[in-house]
DRENDO-1510 file (C-alpha; in Angstrom, 1 decimal, always signed):
<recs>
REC; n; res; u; v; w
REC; 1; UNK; -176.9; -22.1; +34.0 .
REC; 2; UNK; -180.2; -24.1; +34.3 .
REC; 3; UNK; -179.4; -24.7; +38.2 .
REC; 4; UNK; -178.7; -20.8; +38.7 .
REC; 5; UNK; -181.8; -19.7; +36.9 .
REC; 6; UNK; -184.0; -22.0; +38.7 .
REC; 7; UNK; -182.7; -20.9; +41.8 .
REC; 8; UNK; -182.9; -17.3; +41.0 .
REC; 9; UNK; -186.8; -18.5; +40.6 .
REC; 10; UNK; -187.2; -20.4; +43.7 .
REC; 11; UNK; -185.5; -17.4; +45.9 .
REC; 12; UNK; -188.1; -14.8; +44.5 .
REC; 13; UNK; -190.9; -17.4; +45.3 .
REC; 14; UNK; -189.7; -17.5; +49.0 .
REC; 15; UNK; -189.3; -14.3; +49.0 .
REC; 16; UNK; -192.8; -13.8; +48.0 .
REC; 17; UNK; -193.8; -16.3; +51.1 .
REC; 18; UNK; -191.9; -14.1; +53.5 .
REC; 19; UNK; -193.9; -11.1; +52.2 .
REC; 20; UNK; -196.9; -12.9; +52.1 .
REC; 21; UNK; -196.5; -13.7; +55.9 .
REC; 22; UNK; -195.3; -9.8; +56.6 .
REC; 23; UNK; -198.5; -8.9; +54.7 .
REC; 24; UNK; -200.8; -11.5; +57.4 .
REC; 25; UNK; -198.2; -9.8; +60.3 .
REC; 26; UNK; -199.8; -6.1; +59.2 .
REC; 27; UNK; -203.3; -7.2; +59.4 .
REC; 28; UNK; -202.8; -8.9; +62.7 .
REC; 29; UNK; -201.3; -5.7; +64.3 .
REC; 30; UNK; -204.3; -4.1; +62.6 .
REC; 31; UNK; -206.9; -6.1; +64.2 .
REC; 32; UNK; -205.0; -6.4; +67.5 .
REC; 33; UNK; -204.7; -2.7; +68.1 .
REC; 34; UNK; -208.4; -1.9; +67.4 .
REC; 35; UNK; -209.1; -4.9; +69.8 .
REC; 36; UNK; -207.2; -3.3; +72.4 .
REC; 37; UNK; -206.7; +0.5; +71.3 .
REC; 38; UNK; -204.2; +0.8; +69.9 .
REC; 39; UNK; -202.4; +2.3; +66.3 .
REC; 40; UNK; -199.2; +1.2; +64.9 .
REC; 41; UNK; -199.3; +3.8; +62.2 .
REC; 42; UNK; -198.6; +2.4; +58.5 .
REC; 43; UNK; -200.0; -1.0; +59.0 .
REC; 44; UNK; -202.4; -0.8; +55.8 .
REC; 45; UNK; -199.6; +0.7; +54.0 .
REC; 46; UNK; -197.6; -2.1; +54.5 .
REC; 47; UNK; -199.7; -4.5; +54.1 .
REC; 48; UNK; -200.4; -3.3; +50.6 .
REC; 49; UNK; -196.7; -2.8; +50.0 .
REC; 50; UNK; -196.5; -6.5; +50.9 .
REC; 51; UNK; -199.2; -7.9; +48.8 .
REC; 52; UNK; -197.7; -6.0; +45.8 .
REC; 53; UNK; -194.4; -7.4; +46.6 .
REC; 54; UNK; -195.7; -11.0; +47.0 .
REC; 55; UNK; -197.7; -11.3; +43.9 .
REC; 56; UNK; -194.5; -9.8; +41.9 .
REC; 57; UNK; -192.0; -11.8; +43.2 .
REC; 58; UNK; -194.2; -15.0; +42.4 .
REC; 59; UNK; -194.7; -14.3; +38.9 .
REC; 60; UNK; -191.7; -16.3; +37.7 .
REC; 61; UNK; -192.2; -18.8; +39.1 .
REC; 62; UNK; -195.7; -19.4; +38.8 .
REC; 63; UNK; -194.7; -19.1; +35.0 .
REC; 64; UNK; -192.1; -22.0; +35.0 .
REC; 65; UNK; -194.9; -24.3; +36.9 .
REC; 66; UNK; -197.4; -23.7; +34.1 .
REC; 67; UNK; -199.6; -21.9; +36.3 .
REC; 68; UNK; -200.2; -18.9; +34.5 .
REC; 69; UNK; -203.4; -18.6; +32.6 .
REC; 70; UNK; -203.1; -20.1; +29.4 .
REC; 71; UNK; -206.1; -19.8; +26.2 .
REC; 72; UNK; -205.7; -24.2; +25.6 .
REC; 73; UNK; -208.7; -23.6; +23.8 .
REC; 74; UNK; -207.0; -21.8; +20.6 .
REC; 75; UNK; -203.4; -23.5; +21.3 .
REC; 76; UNK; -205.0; -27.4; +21.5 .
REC; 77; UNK; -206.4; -26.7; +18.0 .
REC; 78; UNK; -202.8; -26.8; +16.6 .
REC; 79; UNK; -199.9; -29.4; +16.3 .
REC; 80; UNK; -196.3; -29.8; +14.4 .
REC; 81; UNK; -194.9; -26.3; +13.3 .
REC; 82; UNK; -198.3; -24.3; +13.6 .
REC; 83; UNK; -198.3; -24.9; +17.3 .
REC; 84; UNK; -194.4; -24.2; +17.5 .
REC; 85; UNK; -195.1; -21.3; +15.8 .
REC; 86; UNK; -197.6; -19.9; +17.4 .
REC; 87; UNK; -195.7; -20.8; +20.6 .
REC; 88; UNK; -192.4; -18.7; +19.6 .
REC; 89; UNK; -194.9; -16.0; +18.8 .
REC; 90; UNK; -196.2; -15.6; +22.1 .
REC; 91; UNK; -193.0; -16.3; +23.8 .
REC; 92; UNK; -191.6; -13.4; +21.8 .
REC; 93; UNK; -194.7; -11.2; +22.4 .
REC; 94; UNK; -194.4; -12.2; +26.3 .
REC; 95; UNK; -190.9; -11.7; +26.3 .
REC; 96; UNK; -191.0; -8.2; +24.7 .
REC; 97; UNK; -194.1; -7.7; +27.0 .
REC; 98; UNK; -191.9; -8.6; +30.1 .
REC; 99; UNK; -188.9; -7.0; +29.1 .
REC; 100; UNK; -190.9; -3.4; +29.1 .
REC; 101; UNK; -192.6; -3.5; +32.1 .
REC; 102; UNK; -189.7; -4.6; +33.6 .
REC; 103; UNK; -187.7; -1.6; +32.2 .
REC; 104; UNK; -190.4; +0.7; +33.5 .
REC; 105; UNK; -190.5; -0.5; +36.9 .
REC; 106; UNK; -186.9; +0.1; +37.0 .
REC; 107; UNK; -187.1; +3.3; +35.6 .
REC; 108; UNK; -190.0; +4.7; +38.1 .
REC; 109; UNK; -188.4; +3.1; +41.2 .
REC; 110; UNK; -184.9; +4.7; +39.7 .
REC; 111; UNK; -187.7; +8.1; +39.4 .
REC; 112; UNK; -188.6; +7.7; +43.0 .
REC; 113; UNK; -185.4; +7.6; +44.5 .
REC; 114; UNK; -183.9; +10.5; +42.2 .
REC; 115; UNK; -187.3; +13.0; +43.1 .
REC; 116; UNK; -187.4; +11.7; +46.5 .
REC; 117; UNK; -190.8; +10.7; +46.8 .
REC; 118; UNK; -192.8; +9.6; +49.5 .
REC; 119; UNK; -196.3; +8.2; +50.0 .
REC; 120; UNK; -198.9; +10.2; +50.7 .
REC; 121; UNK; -200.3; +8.3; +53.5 .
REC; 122; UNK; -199.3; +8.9; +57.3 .
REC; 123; UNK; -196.0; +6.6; +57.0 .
REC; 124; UNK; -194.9; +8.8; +54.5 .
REC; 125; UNK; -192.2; +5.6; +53.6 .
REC; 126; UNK; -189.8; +6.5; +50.5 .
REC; 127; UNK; -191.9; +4.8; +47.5 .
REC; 128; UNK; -188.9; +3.2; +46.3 .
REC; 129; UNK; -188.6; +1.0; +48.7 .
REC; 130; UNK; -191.6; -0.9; +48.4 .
REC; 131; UNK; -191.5; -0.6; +44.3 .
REC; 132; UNK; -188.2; -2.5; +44.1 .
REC; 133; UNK; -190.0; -5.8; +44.7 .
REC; 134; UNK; -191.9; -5.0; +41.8 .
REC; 135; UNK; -189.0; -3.7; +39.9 .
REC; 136; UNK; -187.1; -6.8; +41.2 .
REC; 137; UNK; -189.8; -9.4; +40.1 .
REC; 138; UNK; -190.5; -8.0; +36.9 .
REC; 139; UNK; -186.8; -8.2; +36.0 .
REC; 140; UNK; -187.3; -12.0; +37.0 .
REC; 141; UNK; -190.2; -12.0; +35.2 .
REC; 142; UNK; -188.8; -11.0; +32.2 .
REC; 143; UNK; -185.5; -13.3; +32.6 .
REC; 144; UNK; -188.1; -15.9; +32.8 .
REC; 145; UNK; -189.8; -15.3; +29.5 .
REC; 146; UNK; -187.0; -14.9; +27.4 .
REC; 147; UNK; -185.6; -18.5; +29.0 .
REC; 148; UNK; -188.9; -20.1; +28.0 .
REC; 149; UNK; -188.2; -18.3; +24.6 .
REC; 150; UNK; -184.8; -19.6; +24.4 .
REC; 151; UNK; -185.8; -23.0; +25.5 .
REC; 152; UNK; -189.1; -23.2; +22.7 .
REC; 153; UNK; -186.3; -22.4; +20.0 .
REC; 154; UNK; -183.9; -24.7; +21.2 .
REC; 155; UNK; -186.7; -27.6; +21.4 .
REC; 156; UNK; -185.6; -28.1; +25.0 .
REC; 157; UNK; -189.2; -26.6; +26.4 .
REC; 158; UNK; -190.9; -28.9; +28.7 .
REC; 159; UNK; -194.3; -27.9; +28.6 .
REC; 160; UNK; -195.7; -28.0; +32.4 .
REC; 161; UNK; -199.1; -28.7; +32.6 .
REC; 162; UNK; -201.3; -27.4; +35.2 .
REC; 163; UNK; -204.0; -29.8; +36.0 .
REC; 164; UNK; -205.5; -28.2; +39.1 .
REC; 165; UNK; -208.2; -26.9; +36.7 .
REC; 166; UNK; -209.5; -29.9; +35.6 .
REC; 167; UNK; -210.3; -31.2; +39.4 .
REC; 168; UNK; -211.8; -28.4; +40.6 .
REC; 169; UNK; -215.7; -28.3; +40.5 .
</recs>
């Protein structure tokens, strides 16, 4: 199970990649048609569709590198149970946190589809399209939480530690 979830983690990361590079392949066919005059219509529409996709498709698994913002300043104050227990507590808070967004991104891209709608910019592209990556990585999102949950109670956690903070100046 460990193996599948990890790689359910890894594929939404590199599918965040290929949507970040979509997103730089918009901007380009921006710039390039201003430069020589001409309009691919949509281009900033999907560009923004891309970023959104990119940034919710990485959440999981920015979360299960330790990269997500953390307050050490509260949780280094604590140690034995207090610190598991403030732990499971905001595992449990994130989890139920995860679990509803999740279920309301589903819901309004489900809501898009059913009511047809469409953006209202010139590309006029079905809306949920673009909002299953979000619906999609905040699903994974949530999966991820409720692991990390699972993993706290078992005592099988391995707290990463992100130490890029510390080096920069």
């Amino acid at each position: 199970m460990r193996v599948f979830l990890n790689r359910i983690y890894d594929s939404a990361a590199a599918l965040a990649a290929l949507f970040m590079c979509a997103m730089l392949l918009m901007v380009l066919l921006s710039i390039i048609g201003r430069e020589f005059n001409f309009h691919i219509r949509g281009t900033d529409a999907y560009a923004g569709y891309c970023m959104a996709a990119s940034g919710f498709l990485a959440l999981a698994h920015t979360l299960k590198r330790g990269e997500h913002i953390r307050v050490t300043v509260l949780i280094s104050r604590f140690k034995g149970s207090w610190l598991k227990g403030i732990e499971l507590w905001a595992l449990g808070m994130a989890s139920l946190l995860a679990c509803l967004l999740a279920y309301y991104s589903i819901r309004l891209s489900w809501q898009s589809y059913t009511f047809h709608d469409i953006s209202t910019g010139n590309d006029a592209t079905p809306l949920w399209i673009p909002q299953i990556a979000m619906a999609l990585g905040t699903l994974i999102l949530a999966v991820a939480f409720v692991d990390e949950f699972i993993l706290e109670c078992l005592g099988k956690r391995e707290s990463a530690q992100s130490d890029a903070a510390l080096h920069n100046e």
